[in-house]
C-alpha positions as CSV (number, residue, x, y, z in Angstrom):
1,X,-5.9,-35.7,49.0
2,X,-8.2,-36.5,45.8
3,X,-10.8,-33.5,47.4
4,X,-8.1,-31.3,48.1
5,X,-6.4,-32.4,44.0
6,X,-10.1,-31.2,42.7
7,X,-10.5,-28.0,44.6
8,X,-6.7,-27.0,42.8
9,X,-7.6,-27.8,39.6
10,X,-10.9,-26.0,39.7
11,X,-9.0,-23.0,41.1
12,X,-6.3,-23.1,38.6
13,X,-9.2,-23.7,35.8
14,X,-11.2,-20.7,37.3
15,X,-7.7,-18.5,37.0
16,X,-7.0,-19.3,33.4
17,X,-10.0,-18.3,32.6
18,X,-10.6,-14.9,34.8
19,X,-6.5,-14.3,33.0
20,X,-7.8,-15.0,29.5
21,X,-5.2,-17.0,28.4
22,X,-7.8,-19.1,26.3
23,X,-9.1,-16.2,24.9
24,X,-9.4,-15.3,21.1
25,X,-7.7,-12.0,21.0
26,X,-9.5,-9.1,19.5
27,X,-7.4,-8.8,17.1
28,X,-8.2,-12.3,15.4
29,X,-10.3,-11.7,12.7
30,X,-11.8,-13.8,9.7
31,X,-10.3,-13.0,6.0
32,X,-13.5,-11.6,5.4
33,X,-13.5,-9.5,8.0
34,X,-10.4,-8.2,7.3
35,X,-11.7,-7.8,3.3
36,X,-14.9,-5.7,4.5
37,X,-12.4,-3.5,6.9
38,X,-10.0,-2.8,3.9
39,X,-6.5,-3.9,6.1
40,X,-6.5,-6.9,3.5
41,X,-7.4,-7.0,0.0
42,X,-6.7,-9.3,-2.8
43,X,-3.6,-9.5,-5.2
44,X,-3.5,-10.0,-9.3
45,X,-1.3,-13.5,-8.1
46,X,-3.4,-15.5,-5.8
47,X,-2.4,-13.9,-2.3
48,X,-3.5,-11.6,0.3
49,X,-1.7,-8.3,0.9
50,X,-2.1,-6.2,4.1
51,X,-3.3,-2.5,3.3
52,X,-2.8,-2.0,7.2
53,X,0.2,-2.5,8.6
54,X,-1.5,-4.2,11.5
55,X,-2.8,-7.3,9.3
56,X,0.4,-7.9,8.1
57,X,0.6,-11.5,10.5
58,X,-2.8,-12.7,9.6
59,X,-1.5,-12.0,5.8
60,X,1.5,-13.9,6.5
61,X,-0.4,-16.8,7.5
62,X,-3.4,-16.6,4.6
63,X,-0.4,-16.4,2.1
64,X,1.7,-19.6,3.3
65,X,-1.2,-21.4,3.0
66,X,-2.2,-20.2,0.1
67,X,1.4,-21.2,-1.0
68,X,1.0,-24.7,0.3
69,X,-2.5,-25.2,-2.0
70,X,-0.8,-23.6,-5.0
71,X,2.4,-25.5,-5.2
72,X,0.6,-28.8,-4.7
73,X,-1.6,-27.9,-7.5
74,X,1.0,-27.2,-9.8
75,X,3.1,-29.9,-9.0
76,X,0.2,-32.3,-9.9
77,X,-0.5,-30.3,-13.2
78,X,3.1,-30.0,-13.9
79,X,2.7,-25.8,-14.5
80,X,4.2,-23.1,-12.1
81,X,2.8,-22.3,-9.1
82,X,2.4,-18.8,-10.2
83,X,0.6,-19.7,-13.1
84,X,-2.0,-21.5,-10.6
85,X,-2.1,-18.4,-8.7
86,X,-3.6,-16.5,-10.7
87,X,-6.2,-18.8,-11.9
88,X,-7.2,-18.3,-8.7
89,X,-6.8,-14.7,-8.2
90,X,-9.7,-14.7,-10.9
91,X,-11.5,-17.0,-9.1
92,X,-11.4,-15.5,-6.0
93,X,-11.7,-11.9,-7.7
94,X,-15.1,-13.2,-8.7
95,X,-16.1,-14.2,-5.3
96,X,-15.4,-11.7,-2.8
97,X,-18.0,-9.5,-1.8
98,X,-18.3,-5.5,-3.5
99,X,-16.3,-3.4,-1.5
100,X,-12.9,-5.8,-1.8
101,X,-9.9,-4.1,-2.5
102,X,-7.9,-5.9,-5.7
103,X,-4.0,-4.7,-5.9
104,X,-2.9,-5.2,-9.6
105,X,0.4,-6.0,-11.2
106,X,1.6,-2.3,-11.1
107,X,0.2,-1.9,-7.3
108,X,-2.8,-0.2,-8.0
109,X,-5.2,-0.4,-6.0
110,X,-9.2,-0.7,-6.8
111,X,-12.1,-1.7,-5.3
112,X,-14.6,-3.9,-6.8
């Protein structure tokens, strides 16, 4: 019974795998990634903002995050949370790579 208990598990570990189900999907891709491809670029207040329809989930996921970061930060400085946004929109503005699209307050778009 244990030999028989192995032989199913390595078949059923063998089937996941051939399946993929613990597979990164192709369409997973790092923040800068997305930056360098131009489906995401930077916002004036802190967040991410999909130029491609098609990165709008991973934008959705940068964005609550960055939520979460920004309203502990203001909360513990006693100042809005869209005040410490963008302090960090200049910070991050500074970092990213040349070639990372910024979106200002009217919706313009540049690169820098």
């Amino acid at each position: 019974m244990r030999r028989r208990l192995g032989f199913s598990l390595v078949v059923l570990i063998a089937v996941v795998l051939a399946t993929g189900l613990f597979a990164v999907p192709a369409s997973a891709q790092s923040l800068d990634e997305l930056r360098a491809s131009g489906t995401v670029g930077e916002r004036f207040d802190g967040y991410t903002a999909a130029r491609d329809p098609s990165a709008a989930g991973a934008v959705a996921k940068i964005n609550a995050k960055r939520k979460q970061i920004y309203t502990e930060r203001a909360a513990s400085q006693g100042v809005p949370a869209d005040q410490v946004g963008r302090v960090y929109a200049k910070k991050i503005l500074e970092d990213v790579p040349a070639g990372t699209w910024f979106q200002a307050p009217d919706n313009s778009w540049t690169q820098k």
